[in-house]
C-alpha positions as CSV (number, residue, x, y, z in Angstrom):
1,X,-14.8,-12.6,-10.3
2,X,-18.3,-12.3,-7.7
3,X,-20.9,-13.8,-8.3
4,X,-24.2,-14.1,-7.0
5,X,-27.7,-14.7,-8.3
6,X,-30.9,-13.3,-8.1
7,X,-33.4,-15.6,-8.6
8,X,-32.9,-16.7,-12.6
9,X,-29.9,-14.2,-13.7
10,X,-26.6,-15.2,-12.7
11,X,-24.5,-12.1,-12.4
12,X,-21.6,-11.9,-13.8
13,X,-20.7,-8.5,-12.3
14,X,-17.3,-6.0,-11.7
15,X,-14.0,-8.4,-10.8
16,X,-14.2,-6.1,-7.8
17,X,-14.5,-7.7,-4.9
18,X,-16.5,-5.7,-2.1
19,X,-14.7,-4.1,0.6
20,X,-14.5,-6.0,3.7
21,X,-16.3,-4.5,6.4
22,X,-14.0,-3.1,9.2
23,X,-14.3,-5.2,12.6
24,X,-14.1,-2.6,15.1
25,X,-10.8,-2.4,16.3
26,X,-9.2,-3.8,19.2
27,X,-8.9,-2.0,22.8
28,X,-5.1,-0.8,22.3
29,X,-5.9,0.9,19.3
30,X,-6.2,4.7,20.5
31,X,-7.4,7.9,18.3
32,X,-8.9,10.9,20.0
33,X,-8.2,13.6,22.7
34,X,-7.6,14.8,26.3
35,X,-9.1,16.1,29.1
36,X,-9.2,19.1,31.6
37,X,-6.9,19.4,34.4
38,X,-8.0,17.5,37.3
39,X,-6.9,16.4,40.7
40,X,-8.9,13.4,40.8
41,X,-8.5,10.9,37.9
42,X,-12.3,9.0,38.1
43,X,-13.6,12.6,37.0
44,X,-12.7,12.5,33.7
45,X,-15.7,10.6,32.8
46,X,-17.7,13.6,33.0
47,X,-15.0,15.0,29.7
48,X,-16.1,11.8,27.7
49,X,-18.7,9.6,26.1
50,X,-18.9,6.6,24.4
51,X,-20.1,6.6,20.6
52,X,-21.7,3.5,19.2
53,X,-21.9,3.7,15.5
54,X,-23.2,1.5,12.9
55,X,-21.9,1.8,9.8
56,X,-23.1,0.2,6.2
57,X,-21.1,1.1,3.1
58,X,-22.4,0.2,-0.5
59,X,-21.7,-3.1,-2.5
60,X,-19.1,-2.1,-5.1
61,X,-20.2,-5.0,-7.7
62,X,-23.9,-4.7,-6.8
63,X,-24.4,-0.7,-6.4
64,X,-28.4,-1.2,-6.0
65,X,-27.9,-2.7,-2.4
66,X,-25.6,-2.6,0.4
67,X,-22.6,-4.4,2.5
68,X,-23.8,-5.8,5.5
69,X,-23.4,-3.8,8.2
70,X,-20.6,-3.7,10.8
71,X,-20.4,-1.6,14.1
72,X,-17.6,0.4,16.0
73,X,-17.0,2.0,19.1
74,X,-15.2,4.8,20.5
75,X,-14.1,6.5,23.6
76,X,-14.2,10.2,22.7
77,X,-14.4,14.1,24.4
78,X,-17.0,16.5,25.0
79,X,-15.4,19.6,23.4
80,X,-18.3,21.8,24.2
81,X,-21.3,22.5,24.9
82,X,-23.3,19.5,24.0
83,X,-20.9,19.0,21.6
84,X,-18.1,15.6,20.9
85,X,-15.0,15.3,18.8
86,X,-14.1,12.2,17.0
87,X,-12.4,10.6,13.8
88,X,-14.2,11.2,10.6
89,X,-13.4,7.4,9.9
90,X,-15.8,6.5,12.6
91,X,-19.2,8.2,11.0
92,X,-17.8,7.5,7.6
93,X,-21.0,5.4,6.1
94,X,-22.7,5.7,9.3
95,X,-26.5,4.2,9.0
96,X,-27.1,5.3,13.0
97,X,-25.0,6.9,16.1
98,X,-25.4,7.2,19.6
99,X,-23.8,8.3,22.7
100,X,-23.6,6.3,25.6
101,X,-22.7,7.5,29.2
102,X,-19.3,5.7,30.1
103,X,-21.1,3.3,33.0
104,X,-23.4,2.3,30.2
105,X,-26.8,3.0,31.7
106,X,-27.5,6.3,29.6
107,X,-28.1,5.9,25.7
108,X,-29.0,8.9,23.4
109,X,-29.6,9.4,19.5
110,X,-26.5,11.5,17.8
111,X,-25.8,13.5,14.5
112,X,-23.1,14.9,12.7
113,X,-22.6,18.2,13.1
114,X,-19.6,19.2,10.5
115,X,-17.1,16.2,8.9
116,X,-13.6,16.1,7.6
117,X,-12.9,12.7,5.7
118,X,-9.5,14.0,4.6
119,X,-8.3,15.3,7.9
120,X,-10.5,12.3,10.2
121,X,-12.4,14.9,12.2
122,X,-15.8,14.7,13.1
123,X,-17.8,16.8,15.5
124,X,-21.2,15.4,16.6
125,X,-24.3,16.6,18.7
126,X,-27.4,15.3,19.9
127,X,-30.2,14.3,17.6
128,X,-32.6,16.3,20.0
129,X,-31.2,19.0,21.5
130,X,-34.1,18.4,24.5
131,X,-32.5,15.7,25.3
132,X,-29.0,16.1,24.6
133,X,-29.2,18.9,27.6
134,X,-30.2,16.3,29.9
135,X,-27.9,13.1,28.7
136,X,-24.9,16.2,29.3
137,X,-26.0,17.6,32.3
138,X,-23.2,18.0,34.5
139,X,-20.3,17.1,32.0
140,X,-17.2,19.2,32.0
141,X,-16.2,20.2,28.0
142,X,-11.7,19.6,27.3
143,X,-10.1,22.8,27.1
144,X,-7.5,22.2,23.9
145,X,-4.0,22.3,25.0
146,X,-1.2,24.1,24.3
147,X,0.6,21.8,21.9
148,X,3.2,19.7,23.0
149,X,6.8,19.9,21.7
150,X,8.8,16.7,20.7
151,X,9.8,15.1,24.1
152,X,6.8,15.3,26.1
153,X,4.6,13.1,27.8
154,X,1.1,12.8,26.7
155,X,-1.8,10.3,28.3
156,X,-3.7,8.4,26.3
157,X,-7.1,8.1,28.0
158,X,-9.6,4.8,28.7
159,X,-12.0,3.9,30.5
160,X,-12.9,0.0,31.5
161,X,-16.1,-1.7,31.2
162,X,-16.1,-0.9,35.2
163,X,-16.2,2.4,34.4
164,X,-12.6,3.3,35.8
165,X,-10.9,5.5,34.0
166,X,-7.4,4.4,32.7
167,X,-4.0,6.6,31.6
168,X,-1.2,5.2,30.0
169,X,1.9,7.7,29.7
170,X,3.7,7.9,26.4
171,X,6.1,10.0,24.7
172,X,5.9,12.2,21.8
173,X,9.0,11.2,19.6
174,X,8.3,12.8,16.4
175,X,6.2,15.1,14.3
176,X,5.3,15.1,10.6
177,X,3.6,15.8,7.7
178,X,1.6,12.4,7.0
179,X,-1.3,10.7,5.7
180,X,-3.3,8.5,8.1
181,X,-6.9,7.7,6.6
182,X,-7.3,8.7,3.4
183,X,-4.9,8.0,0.9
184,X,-3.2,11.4,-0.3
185,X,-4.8,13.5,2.6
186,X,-1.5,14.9,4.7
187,X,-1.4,16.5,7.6
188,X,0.5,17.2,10.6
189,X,0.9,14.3,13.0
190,X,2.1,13.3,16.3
191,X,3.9,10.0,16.8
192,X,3.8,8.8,20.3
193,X,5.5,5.7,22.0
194,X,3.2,4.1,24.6
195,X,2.5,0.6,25.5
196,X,-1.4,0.6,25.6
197,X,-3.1,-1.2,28.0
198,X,-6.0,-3.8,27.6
199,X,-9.1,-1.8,28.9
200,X,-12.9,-1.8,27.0
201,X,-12.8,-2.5,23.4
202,X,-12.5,1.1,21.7
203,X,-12.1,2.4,17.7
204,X,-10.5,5.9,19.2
205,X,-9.6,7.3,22.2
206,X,-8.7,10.7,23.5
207,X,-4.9,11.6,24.3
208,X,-4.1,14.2,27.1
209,X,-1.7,16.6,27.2
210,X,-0.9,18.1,30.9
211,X,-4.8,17.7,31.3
212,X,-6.1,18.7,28.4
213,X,-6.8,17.6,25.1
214,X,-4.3,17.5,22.9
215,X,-5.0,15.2,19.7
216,X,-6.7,12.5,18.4
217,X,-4.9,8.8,17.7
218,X,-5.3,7.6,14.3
219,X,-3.5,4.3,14.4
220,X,-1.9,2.0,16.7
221,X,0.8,-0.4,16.0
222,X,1.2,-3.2,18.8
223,X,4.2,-4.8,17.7
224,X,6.4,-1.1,17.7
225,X,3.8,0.9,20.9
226,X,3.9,3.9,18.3
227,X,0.8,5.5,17.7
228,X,-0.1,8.6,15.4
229,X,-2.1,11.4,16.9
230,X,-4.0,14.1,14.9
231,X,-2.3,17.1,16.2
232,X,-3.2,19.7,18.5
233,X,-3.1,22.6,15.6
234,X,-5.1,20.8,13.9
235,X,-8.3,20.2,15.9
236,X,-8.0,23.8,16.7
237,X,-8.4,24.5,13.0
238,X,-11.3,22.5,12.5
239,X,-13.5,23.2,15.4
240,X,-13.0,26.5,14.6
241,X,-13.9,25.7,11.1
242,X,-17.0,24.0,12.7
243,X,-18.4,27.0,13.9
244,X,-19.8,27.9,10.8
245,X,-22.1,26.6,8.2
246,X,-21.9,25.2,6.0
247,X,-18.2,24.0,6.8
248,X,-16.1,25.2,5.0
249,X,-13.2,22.9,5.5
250,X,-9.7,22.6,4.9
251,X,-7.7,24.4,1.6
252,X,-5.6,22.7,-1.1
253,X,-4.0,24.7,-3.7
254,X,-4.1,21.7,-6.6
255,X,-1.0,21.0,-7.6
256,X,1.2,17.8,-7.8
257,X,5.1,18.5,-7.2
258,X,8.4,16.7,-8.0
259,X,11.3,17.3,-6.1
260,X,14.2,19.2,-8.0
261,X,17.4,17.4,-6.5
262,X,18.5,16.3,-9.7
263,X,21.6,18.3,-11.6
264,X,20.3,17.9,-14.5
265,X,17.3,18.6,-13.8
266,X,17.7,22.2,-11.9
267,X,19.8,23.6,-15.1
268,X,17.1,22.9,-17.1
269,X,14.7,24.3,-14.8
270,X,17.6,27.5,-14.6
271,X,17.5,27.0,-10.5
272,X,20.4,28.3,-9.3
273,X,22.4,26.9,-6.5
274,X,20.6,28.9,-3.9
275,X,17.5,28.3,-4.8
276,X,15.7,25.2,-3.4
277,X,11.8,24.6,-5.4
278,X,9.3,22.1,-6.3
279,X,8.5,21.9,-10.0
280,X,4.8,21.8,-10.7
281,X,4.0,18.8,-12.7
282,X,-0.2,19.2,-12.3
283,X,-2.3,22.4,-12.1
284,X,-5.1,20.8,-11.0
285,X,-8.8,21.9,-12.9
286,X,-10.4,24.8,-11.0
287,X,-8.6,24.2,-7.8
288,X,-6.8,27.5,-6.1
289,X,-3.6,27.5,-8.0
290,X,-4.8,27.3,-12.0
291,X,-7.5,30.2,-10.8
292,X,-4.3,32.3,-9.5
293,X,-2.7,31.5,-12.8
294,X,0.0,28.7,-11.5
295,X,1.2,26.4,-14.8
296,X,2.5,23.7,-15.7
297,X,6.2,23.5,-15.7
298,X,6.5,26.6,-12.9
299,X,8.6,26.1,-9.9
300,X,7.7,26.3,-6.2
301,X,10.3,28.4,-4.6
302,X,8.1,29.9,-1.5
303,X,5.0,30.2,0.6
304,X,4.6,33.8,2.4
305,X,7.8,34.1,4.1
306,X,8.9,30.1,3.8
307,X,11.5,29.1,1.6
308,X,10.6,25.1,0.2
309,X,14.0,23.0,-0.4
310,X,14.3,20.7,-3.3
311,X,13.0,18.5,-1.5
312,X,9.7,19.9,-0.7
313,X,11.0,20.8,3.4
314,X,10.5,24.2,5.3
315,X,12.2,24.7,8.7
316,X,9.2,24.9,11.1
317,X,9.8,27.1,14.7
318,X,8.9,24.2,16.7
319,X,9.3,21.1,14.9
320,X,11.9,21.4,12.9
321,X,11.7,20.6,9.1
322,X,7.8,20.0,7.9
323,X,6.8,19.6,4.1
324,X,5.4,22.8,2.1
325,X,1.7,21.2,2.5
326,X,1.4,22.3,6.0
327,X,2.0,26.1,5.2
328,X,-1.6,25.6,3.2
329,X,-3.6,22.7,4.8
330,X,-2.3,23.2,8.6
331,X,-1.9,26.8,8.7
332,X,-4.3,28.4,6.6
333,X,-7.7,28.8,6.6
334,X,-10.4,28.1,3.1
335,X,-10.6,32.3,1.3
336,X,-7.3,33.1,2.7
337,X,-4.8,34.8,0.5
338,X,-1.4,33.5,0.0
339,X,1.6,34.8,-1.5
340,X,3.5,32.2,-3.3
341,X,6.9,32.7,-5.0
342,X,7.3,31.3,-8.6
343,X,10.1,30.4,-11.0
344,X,9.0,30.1,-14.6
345,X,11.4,30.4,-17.4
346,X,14.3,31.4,-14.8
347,X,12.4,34.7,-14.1
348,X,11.2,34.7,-9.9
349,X,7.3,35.8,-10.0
350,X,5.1,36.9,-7.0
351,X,1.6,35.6,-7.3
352,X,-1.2,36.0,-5.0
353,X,-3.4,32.7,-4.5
354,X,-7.0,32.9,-3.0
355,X,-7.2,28.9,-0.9
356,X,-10.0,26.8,-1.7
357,X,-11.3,23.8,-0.6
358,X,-11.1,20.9,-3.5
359,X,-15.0,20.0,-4.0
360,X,-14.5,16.2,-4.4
361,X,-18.0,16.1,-6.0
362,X,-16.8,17.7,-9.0
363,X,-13.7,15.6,-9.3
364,X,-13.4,13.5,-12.8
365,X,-13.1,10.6,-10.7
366,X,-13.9,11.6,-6.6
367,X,-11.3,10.2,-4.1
368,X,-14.4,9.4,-1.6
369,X,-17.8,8.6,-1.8
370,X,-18.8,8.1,2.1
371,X,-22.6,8.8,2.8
372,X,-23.3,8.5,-1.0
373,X,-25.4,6.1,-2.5
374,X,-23.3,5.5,-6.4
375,X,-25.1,6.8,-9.3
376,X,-25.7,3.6,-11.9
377,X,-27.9,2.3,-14.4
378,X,-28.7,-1.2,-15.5
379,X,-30.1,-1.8,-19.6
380,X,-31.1,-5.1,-20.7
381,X,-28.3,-6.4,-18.1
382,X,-25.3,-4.3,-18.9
383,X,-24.3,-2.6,-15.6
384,X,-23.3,0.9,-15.8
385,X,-21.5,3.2,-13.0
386,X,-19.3,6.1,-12.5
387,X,-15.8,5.7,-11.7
388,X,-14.1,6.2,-8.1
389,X,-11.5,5.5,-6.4
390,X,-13.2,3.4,-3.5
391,X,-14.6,1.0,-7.0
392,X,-10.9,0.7,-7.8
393,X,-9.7,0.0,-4.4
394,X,-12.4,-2.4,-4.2
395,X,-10.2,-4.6,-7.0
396,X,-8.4,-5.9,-3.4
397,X,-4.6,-4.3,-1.7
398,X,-2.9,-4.2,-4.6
399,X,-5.4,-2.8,-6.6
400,X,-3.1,-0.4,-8.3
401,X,-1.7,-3.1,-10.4
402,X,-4.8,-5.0,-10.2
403,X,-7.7,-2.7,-12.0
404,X,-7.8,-2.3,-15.5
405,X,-4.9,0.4,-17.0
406,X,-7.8,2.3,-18.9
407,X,-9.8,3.5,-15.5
408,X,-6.4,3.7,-13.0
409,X,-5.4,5.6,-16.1
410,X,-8.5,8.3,-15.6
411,X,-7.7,8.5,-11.8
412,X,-4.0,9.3,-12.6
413,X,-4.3,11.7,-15.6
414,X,-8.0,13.1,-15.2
415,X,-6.7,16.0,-17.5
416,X,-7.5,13.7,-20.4
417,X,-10.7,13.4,-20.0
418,X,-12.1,16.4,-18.5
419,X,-12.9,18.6,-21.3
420,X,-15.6,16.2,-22.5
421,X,-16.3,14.5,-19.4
422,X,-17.6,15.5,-15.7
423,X,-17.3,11.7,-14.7
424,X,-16.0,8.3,-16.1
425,X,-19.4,6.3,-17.1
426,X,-18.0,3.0,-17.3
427,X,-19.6,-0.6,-18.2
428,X,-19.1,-2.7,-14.6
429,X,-20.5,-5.9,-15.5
430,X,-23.0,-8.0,-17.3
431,X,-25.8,-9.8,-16.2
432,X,-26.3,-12.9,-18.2
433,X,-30.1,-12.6,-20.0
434,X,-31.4,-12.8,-23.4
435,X,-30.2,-9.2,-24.2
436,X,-26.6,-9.2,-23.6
437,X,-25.9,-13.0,-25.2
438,X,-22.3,-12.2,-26.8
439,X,-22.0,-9.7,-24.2
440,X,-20.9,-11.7,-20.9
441,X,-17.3,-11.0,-21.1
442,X,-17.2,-7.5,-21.2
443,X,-16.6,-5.0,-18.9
444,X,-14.6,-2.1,-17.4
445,X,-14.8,-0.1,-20.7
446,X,-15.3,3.8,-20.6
447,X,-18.5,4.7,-22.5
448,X,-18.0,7.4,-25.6
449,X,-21.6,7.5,-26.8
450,X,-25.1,5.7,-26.8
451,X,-27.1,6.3,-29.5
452,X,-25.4,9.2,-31.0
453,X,-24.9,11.4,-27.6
454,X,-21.6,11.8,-26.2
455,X,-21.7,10.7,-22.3
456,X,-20.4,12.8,-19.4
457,X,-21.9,11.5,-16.9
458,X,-24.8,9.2,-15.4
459,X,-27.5,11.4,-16.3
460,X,-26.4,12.2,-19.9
461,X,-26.4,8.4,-20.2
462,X,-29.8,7.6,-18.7
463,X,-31.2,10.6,-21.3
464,X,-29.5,8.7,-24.1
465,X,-31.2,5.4,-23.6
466,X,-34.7,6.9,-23.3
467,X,-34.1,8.5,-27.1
468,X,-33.6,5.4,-28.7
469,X,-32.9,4.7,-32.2
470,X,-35.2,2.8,-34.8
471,X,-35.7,0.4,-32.1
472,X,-31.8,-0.2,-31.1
473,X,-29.6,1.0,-28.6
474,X,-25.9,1.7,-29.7
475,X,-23.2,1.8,-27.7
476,X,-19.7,3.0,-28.2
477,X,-16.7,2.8,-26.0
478,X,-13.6,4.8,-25.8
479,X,-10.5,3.5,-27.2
480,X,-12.5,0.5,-28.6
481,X,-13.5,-0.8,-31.9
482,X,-16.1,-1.8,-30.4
483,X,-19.9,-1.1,-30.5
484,X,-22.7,-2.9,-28.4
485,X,-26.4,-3.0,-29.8
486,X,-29.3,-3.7,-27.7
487,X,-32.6,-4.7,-28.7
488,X,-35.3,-2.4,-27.1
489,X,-38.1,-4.6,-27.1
490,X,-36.0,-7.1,-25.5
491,X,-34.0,-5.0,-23.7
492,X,-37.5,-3.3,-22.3
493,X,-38.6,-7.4,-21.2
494,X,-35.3,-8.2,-19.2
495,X,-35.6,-4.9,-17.2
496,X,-39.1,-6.1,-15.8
497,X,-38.2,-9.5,-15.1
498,X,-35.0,-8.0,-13.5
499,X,-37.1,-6.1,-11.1
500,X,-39.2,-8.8,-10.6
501,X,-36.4,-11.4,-9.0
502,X,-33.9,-9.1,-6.9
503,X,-32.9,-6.0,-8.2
504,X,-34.8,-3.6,-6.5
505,X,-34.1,-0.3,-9.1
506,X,-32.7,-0.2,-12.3
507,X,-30.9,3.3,-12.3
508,X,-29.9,5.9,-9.9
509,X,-29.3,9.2,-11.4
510,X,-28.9,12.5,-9.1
């Protein structure tokens, strides 16, 4: 449990604890892209800048206020006119940006242009375009490269605090399907062996390929030298995606899969021996595949001309065998029409899909909340907020086994819930005052009602507390014998003195 205490409350708050902030990471972590060909190596810093960028997420526990804020720092390429490439991780929560010219002396006011949280792209641009000619004057934008096949060499770029530019060779030993920022976001990755070099402190760096930019490393493990690089196909797709506005981003089809490798399993399913498939286990609400009529129970046997094994595996022309979600996320574009082949009830279906991009703000419970301030409303004490995944990760590492089975129970079987609910409104935590005596204990329970109106979201909720009833608030909770009355008058007392010592708003509705 966190505490803390403004002034006479103690707060007994969520037994979240708040994310750490990320320390900017150290110089032999890489993550970016690669440069032009060039004869002489020192002019490559006109392909680069440096981006400074301070970052300040929101306090899990205490939702009216923030984390403290932490800073990072990148090596990344100019990819166009005026225009950089870099990891969405690195403007994820970002309070400021700035480029900086790589000897230091030149310092300029950025902005995002177009993000990708789930495939860790950003592309920025100056804050004034008047300037921002002048801070790029004489830079030379990366060409993309062609991309590299599994044996190649690739140079992951640096430069020092001296301002010398610094390559480090490595190899590209594999290629897959993978996740490498957020947690069930895949897409196609490079792993390359190097041994990076200690060289100015950077969060990402750019990775050349024959002398041009070929990808952007997401990680870097020391101990091993392997790195994963977003790959080449990739950053094509999105810059081209960037062109337009508003961005329309990558597709998903929502669904969930199981492999179908079991005997048993496939007769049921009346797969023949032939046949490989995924069986659909979720049509996810309003995504691509329930609006094409994909259910329940179907099997996955193909995408336009690729065959899917049983275990979810197409042979790919260049890198061998990929998994299925690259014929959608890596391959296709958000409005394109894809044919998919279907088995339900042993009978082989042709069904044409339309691909759209999953709109995370409508989500049940949203996977990501960067550059959002969380919607909450404190009564009398009680603390109320909507349910995410980044409040449920914020229950530590383990959190899956750590946060309470009702709300990991939303997040893993949203179907549940969303016919009367857009979002989980959830009690967080008490503050201790005269209101909520009996009360201290509780928490992390789903609200059903307040005084007679069924809750879907934070602005149903705030509506129901200003109707009152005969002077009382009633509460009611899902799955819970349980009902919570407040006093209004006294309710109406605590919420002034809790604005008076250290909560700066009571609710925050949009």
């Amino acid at each position: 449990m966190r505490y803390s205490a403004p002034v006479l409350f103690a707060l007994a708050l969520t037994a979240c604890e708040p994310p750490k902030q990320e320390a900017a990471a150290p110089s032999a972590v890489p993550a970016a892209s690669a440069p032009k060909p060039v004869e002489d190596r020192s002019a490559l810093k006109q392909s680069v800048v440096r981006i400074n960028s301070t970052l300040q997420s929101w306090n899990p526990s205490q939702p009216w206020e923030k984390n403290p804020p932490g800073q990072r720092r990148a090596l990344a390429p100019i990819v166009g006119k005026n225009q950089v490439l870099t990891t969405g991780e690195l403007v994820a929560d970002a309070t400021y940006l700035e480029f900086e010219s790589t000897d230091g002396t030149r310092m300029l006011p950025a902005k995002v242009i177009a993000v990708d949280f789930e495939a860790n792209l950003a592309l920025l641009g100056p804050a004034d375009d008047e300037k921002g000619a002048k801070f790029f004057e004489g830079t030379i934008p990366l060409e993309l490269a062609a991309p590299p096949r599994i044996g190649d060499t690739v140079d992951i770029l640096q430069v020092e605090e001296n301002g010398m530019p610094l390559l480090t060779a490595g190899s590209l030993q594999s290629v897959d399907v993978i996740t490498n920022f957020l947690e069930g976001q895949f897409f196609l990755t490079f792993e390359v062996k190097a041994s990076m070099q200690s060289a100015a402190s950077s969060f990402s760096l750019p990775v050349l390929h024959q002398g041009k930019l070929a990808g952007l490393l997401a990680s870097y493990n020391a101990k091993d030298q392997l790195s994963d690089v977003t790959s080449t196909e990739l950053l094509a797709r999105f810059l081209q995606a960037a062109k337009s506005t508003p961005y329309a981003g990558f597709p998903s089809l929502g669904i969930n899969t199981a492999r179908t490798e079991d005997p048993s399993f496939r007769k049921w399913l009346k797969l023949s021996d032939d046949q490989g498939g995924l069986y659909i286990s979720n049509v996810k609400k309003g995504g691509a595949a329930e609006t094409a009529g994909i259910l329940k129970g179907d099997v996955l046997l193909s995408i336009g001309e690729h065959a899917i094994d049983r275990r979810g595996y197409y042979p790919h022309p260049t890198y061998g065998s990929l998994f299925w979600s690259h014929l959608v996320r890596g391959e296709r574009s958000t409005g394109e029409v894809v044919s998919l082949g279907i088995l339900r009830d042993g009978k082989p279906l042709k069904l044409a899909v339309t691909l759209t991009r999953s709109d995370e703000s409508k989500k049940l419970v949203p996977s990501y909340t960067f550059n959002q301030a969380p919607n909450y409303v404190v009564k009398g004490g009680l603390i109320f907020q909507e349910l995410s995944k980044p409040l449920l990760e914020a229950f530590g590492e383990d959190w899956r086994s750590r946060a309470p089975l009702n709300l990991i129970d939303a997040l893993e079987n949203p179907e549940k819930y969303e016919a009367r609910a857009d979002r989980i409104v959830f009690l967080s935590g008490v503050i201790a005052t005269p209101a909520t005596i009996g009360y201290e204990r509780l928490r992390n329970l789903v609200v059903r009602r307040v005084n007679g109106q069924e809750i879907r979201d934070m602005k149903s909720l705030a509506e129901a507390f200003k109707k009152g009833s005969d002077g009382l608030h009633s509460i009611e909770f899902e799955d819970e014998n349980l009902t919570v009355q407040l006093d209004e008058a006294t309710t109406s007392a605590v919420d002034k003195q809790l604005l008076q010592r250290g909560i700066p708003r009571l609710s925050r509705v949009k």
